[in-house]
C-alpha positions in Angstrom: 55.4 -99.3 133.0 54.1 -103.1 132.7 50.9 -101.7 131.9 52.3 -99.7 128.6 53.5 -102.6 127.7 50.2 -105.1 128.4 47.7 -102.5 127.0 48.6 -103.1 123.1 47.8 -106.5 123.6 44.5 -106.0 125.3 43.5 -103.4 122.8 43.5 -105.8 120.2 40.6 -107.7 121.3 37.4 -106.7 121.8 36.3 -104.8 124.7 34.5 -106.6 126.7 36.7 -109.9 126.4 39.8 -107.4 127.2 38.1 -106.3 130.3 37.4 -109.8 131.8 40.7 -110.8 130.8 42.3 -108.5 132.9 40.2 -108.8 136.0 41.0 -112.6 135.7 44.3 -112.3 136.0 44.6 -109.6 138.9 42.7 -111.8 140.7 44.5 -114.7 139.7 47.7 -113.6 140.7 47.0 -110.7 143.2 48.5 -112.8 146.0 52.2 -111.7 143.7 51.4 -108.2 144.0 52.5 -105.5 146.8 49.9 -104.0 148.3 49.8 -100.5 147.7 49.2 -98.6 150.4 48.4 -94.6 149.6 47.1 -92.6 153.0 45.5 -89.2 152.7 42.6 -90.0 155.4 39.7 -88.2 154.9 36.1 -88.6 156.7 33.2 -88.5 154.1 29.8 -89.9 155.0 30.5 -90.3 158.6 33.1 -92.8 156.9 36.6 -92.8 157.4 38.4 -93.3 153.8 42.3 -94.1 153.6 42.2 -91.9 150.9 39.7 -90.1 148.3 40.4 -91.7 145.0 37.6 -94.8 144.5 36.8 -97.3 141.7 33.4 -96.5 140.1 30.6 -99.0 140.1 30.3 -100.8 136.6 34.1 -102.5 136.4 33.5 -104.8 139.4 29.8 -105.7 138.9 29.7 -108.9 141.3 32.6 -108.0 143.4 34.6 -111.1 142.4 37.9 -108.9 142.2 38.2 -107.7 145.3 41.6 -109.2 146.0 42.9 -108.2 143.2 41.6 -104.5 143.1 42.1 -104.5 146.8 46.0 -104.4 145.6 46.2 -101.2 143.9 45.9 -98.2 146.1 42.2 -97.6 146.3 40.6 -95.9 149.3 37.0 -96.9 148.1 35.9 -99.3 145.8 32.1 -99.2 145.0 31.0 -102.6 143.6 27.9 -103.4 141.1 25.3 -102.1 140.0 23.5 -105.1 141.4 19.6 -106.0 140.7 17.9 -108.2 142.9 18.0 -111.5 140.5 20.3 -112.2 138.3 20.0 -110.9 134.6 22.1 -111.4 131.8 22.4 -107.9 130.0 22.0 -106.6 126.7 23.2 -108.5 123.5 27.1 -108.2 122.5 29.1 -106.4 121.3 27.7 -103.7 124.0 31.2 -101.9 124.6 33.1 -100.1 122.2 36.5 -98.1 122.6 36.5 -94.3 121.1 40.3 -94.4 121.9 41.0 -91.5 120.2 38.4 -89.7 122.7 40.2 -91.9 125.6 36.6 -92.9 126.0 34.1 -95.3 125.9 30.4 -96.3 124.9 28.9 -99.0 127.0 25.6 -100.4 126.8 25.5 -103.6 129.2 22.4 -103.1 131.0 23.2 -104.2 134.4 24.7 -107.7 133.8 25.3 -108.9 136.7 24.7 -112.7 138.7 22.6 -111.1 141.1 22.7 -109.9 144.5 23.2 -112.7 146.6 26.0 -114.0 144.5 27.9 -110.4 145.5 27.1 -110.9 148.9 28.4 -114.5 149.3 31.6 -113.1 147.2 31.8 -109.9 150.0 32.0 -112.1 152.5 33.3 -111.3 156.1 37.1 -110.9 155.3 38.8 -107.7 156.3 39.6 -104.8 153.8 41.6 -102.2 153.8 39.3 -99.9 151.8 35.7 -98.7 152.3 33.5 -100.8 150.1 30.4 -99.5 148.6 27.9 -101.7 147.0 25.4 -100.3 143.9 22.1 -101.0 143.8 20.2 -101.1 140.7 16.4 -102.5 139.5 16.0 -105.9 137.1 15.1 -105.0 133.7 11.8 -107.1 134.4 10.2 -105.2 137.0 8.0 -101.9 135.5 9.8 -98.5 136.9 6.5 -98.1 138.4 7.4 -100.8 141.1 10.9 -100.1 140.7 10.6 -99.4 144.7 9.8 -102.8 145.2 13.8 -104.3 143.5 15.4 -101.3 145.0 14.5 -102.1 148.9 14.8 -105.7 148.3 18.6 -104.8 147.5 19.1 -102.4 149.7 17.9 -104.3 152.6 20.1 -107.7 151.1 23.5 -105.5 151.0 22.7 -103.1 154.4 24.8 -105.1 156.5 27.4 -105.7 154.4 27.8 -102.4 152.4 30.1 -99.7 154.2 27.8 -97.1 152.0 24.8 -97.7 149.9 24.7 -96.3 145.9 21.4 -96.6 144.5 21.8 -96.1 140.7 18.7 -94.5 139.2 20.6 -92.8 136.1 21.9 -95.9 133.8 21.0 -95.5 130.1 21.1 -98.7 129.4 18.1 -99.5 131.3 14.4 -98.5 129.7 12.8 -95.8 131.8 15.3 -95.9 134.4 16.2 -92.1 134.2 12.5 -91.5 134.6 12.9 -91.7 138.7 14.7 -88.6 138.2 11.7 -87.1 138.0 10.3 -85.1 141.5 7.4 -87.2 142.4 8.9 -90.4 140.7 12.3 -89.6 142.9 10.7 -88.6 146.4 8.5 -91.5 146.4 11.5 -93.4 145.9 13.4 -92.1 149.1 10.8 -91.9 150.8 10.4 -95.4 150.4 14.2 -96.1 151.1 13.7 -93.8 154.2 10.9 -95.8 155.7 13.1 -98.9 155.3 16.3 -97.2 156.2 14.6 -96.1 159.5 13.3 -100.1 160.3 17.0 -101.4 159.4 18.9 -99.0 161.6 16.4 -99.8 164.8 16.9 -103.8 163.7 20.7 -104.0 163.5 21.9 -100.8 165.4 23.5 -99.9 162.5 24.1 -96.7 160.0 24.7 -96.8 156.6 25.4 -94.1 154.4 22.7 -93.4 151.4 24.1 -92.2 148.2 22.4 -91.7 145.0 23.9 -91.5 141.2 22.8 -88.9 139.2 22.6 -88.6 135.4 25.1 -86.1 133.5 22.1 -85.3 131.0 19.4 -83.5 133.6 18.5 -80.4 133.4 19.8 -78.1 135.4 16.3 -76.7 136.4 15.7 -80.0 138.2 19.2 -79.4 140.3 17.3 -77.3 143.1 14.5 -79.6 143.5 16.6 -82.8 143.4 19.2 -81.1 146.3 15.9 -80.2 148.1 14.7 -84.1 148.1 18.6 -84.6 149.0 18.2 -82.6 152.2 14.7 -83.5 152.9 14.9 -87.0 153.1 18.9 -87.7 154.4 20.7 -88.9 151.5 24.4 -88.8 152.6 26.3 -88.5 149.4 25.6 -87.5 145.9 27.6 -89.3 142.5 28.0 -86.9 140.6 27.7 -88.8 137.5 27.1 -91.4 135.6 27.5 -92.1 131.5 25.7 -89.8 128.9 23.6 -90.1 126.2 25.3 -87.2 124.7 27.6 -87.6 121.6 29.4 -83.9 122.1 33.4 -84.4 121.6 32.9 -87.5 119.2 31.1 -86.6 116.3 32.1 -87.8 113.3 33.7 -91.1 115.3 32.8 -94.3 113.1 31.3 -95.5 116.6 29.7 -92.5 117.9 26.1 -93.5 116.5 26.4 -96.8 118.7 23.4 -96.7 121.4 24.7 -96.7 125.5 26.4 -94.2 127.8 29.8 -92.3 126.8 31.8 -92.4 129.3 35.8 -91.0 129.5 37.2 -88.0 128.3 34.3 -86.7 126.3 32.2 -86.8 129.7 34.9 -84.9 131.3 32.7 -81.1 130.8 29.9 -82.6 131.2 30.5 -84.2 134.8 32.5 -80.8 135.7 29.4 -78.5 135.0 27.0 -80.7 136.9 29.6 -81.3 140.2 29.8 -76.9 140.0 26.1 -76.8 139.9 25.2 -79.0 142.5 27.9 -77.8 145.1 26.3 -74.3 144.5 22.9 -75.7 146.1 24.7 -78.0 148.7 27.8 -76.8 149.7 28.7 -79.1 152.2 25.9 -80.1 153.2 25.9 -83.3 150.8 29.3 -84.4 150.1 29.3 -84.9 146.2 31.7 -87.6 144.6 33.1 -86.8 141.3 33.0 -89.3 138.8 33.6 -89.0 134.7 36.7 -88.4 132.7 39.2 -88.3 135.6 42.2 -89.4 133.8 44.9 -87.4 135.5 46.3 -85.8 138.9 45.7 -82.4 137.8 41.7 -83.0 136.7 41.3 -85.0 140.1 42.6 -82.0 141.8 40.1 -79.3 139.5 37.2 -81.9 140.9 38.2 -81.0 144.7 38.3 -77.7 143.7 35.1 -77.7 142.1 33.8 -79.1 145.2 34.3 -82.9 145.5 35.0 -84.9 148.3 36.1 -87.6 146.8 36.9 -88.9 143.1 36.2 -92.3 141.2 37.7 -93.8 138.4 36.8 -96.2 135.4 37.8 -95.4 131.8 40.6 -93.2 132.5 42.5 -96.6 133.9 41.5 -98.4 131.0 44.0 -95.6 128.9 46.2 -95.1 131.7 46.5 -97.9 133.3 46.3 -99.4 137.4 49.0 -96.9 138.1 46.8 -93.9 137.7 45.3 -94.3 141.1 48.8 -93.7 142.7 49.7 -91.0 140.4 46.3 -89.4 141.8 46.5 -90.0 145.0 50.4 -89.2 146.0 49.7 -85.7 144.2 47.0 -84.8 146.3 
């Protein structure tokens, strides 16, 4: 109801600006809030989540919200991406409302302050959700040595992380997609595995691996990517990040803006890729559904298409903070 009522207001100035605006003052004044508190337990991961509905990576980039997202009913809330150093992004405007798609075009390019600020602003407190952290490579470093930023972050956030997202399938970074590729994406995890292996022995400690997937592969590569999946003990596929694809919005005076489309006009896109991975992994890899969940009844299709658990990001935008207790008390 309060959000119906805030959203005008926010919609009428620009993007980006709304979107830090209204972080701000969650966390400003998330000490006035309730905590809501939705439990549907499920275990995922080897993890034990209050319940499946999670914030996608992207909205929280440095994890300075936690309070206040803490507040609104999540059972996982997946901070980042994060690069090593910090990096300032791609020139604004780089977000742009398609609102009426009910989505979005982003191209920020992993803005973020780095990962030790996240860590510091992790901290040790308790939570009452499991936190994720995403892991991404600085736009600096050639995707050739890309394995170098990626184990520098993942071995920064392995303590701290609940589970570990390494993001692999952002537009908005030059050549980043390219690790999709089979040799470019095994010499990646084997990489991560070697390390993995070193970290467990050092701090007696497992972490959940999972990796986020473009919407745009093709579905050729989906057997050989599940194969490198299985072979090398990823945990948990996200299943999927923002496409390059204009389908749903042509003709849209912003739909020729460069970046990832993310919202409603993902929503087939993200369905079809969820089926066709759970046909090659069953259960063997839980797969998290992300892209153009705006409602209870398309976070229920997802489970029945497979997932084992759901994220959110432009569908609260539209619907507002309430959405995640609409989702999860239907369930």
């Amino acid at each position: 109801m309060l959000y119906s009522l805030v959203k005008p207001i926010l919609f009428a100035l620009e993007p980006e600006l709304a979107h830090d605006i209204s972080l701000k003052m969650l966390q400003q004044f998330h000490r006035l809030l309730p905590a809501t508190r939705i439990e549907k337990p499920t275990r995922v991961m080897g993890l034990d989540f209050p319940n499946p509905i999670g914030l996608a990576a992207g909205l929280d980039k440095n994890a300075d919200y936690l309070d206040g997202l803490g507040k609104l009913g999540f059972g996982f809330i997946e901070v980042g991406s994060v690069t090593p150093r910090a990096q300032p992004g791609n020139p604004k405007p780089r977000v742009f409302r398609l609102s009426r798609h009910q989505s979005l075009i982003n191209r920020m390019g992993f803005n973020n302050s780095g990962v030790d600020h996240l860590l510091a602003q992790v901290g040790d407190r308790p939570r009452g959700f499991i936190l994720g952290i995403n892991i991404g490579k600085n736009l600096s470093t050639p995707v050739d040595q890309a394995l170098s930023d990626y184990c520098l972050g993942y071995e920064k956030v392995y303590v701290k992380a609940d589970y570990i997202a390494i993001n692999i399938s952002s537009p908005n970074t030059p050549g980043l997609r390219d690790l999709q590729n089979e040799a470019a994406l095994e010499a990646l995890l084997a990489g991560i595995a070697q390390l993995r292996s070193r970290l467990e022995d050092r701090h007696q400690l497992h972490r959940p691996l999972a990796l986020k997937l473009s919407p745009d592969l093709d579905h050729k590569a989906i057997p050989v990517i599940s194969e490198l999946l299985l072979q090398y003990g990823v945990d948990g596929l996200i299943a999927t990040n923002t496409t390059l694809s204009r389908d749903g919005v042509e003709g849209h005076r912003l739909s020729d803006q460069s970046g990832g489309l993310s919202g409603t006009a993902l929503r087939d896109k993200s369905r079809q890729l969820l089926r066709a991975f759970y046909d090659e992994l069953g259960d063997d890899i839980p797969i998290i559904s992300v892209g153009g969940i705006d409602s209870a009844e398309e976070a229920r299709l997802r489970f029945e298409l497979g997932a084992k658990l759901v994220q959110l990001y432009t569908g609260l935008i539209y619907r507002g903070p309430g959405l995640v207790k609409k989702i999860a008390r239907s369930l």
